[in-house]
C-alpha positions as MATLAB code, in Angstrom:
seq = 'XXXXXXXXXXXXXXXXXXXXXXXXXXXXXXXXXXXXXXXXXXXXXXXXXXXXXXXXXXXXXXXXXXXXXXXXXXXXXXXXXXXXXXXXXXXXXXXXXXXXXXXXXXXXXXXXXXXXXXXXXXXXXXXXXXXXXXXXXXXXXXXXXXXXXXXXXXXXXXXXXXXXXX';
ca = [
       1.035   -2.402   17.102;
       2.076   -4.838   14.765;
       0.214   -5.766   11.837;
       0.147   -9.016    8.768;
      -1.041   -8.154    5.133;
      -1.669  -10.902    3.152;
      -2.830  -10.924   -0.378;
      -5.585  -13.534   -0.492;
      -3.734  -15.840   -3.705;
      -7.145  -17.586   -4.937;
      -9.174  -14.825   -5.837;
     -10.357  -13.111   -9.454;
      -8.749   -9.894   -8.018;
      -6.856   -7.794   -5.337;
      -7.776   -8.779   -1.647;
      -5.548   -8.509    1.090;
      -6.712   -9.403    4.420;
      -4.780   -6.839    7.341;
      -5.318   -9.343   11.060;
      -2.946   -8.294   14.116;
      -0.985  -10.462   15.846;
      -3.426  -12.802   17.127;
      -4.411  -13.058   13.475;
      -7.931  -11.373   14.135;
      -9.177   -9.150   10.784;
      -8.659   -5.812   11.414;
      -9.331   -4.576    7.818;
      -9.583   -5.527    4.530;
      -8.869   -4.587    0.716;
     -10.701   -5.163   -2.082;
     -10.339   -4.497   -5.553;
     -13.106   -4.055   -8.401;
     -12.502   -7.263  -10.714;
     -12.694   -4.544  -13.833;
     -10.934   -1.470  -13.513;
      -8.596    0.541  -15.876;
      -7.371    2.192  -12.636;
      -6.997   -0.362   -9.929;
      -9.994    0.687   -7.951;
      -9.503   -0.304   -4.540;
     -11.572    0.156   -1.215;
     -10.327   -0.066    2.128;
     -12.679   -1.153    4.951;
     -12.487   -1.908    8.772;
     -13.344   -5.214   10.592;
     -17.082   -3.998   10.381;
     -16.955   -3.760    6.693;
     -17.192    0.067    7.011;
     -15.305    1.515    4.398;
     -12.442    3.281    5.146;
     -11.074    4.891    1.936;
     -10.455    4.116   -1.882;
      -7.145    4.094   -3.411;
      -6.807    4.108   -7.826;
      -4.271    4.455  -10.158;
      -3.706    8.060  -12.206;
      -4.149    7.035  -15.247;
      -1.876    9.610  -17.116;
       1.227    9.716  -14.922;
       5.237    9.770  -15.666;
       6.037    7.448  -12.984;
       3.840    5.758  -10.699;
       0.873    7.921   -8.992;
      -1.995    6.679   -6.566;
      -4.978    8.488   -5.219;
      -5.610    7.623   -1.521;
      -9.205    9.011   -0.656;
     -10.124    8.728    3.530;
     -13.781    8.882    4.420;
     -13.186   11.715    6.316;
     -12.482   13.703    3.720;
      -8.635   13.665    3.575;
      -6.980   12.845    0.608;
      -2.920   12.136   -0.558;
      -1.315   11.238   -3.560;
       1.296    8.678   -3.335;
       3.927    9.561   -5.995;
       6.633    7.398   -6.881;
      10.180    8.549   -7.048;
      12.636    6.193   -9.835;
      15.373    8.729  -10.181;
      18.192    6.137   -8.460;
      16.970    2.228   -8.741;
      18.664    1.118   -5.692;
      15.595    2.245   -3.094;
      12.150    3.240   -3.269;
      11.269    6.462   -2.539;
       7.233    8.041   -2.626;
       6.072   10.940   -1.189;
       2.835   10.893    0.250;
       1.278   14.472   -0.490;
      -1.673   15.383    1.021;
      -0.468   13.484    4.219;
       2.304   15.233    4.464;
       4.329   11.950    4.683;
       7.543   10.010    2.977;
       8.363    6.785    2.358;
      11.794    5.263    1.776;
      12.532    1.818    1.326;
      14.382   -1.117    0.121;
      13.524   -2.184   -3.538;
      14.529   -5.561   -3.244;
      11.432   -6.084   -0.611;
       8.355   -4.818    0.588;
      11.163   -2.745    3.481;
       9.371    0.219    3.880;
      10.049    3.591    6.646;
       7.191    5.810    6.781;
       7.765    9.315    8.466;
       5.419   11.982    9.090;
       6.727   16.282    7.671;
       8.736   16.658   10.794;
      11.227   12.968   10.478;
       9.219   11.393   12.529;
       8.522    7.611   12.284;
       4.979    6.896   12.110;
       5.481    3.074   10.749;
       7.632    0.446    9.421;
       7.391   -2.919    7.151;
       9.287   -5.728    6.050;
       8.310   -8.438    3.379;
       7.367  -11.877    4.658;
       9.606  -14.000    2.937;
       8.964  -17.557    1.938;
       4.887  -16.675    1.429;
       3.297  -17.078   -1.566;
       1.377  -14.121   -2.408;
       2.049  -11.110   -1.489;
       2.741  -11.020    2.526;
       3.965   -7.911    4.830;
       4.462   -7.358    8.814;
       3.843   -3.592    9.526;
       4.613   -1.970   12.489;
       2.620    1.264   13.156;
       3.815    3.050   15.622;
       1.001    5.862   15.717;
      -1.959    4.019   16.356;
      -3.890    6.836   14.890;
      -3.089    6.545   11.496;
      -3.070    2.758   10.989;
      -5.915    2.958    8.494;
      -4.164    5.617    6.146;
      -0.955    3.743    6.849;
      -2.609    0.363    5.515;
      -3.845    2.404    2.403;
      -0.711    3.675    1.363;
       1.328    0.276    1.692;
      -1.335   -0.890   -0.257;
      -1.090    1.558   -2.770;
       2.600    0.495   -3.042;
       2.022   -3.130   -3.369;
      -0.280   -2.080   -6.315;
       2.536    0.147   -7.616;
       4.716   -2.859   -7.122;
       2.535   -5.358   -8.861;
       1.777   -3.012  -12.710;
       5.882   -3.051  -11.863;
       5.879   -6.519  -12.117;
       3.668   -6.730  -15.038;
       4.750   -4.074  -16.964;
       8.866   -6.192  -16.962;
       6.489   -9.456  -17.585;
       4.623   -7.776  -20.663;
       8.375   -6.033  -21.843;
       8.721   -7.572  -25.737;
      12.538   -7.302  -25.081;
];
């Protein structure tokens, strides 16, 4: 099923809106206004919530905690040794993601190489904007978490070059 992230541009902090193709809110993110560590919650259409995802605060490279309600939990870890792709592994999930660092181009397959979902970068939004394609419908909520987690990673990215005094 194919799914839109959008990153809601006139609010105080994080919220991305995730609506299906008939642009109907399947879930949504929100992010504490204050919060050394990105605090973010994940909920349904029902405003159940779903999962939290924050920021290590002592890591090398970049390192999010993805918590499920049900108990599982991952840590997205970013991989920077070559700059021409992005590369996370998703422990906990058992997962990996490879992708394009120019955009928001993202492959995410399960321990045995098998494709579980894919996104590409809206271009031409303002905001941040992604299609996703999940192709296991049973994992679409940890699947939203984790690209979320990587537009977050993405974003102190951003900031960090922004905040450079070179």
């Amino acid at each position: 099923m194919l799914y839109h992230i959008r990153q809601k541009v006139m609010s105080l902090h994080g919220v991305y809106n995730v609506t299906d193709t008939a642009d109907r809110l399947c879930f949504h993110v929100k992010q504490r206004a204050v919060s050394a560590t990105n605090h973010t919650v994940l909920y349904d259409e029902n405003d159940l919530e779903l999962g939290t995802i924050h920021r290590k605060m002592v890591s090398l490279h970049g390192t999010h905690t993805i918590e499920m309600s049900n108990g599982e939990k991952a840590e997205l870890r970013e991989h920077r040794a070559l700059e021409l792709h992005d590369n996370y592994d998703v422990e906990g999930f058992g997962w990996t993601v490879a992708g394009n660092i120019t955009g928001h181009e993202f492959a995410i397959q399960d321990a045995g190489g098998n494709e579980i979902a894919r996104s590409q970068e809206a271009y031409l939004s303002i905001g941040d904007r992604m299609a996703v394609e999940v192709l296991d419908e049973s994992q679409t909520a940890k699947v939203v978490a984790v690209l979320i987690a990587i537009l977050e990673i993405q974003r102190d990215r951003k900031n960090a070059v922004a905040h450079d005094p070179q």
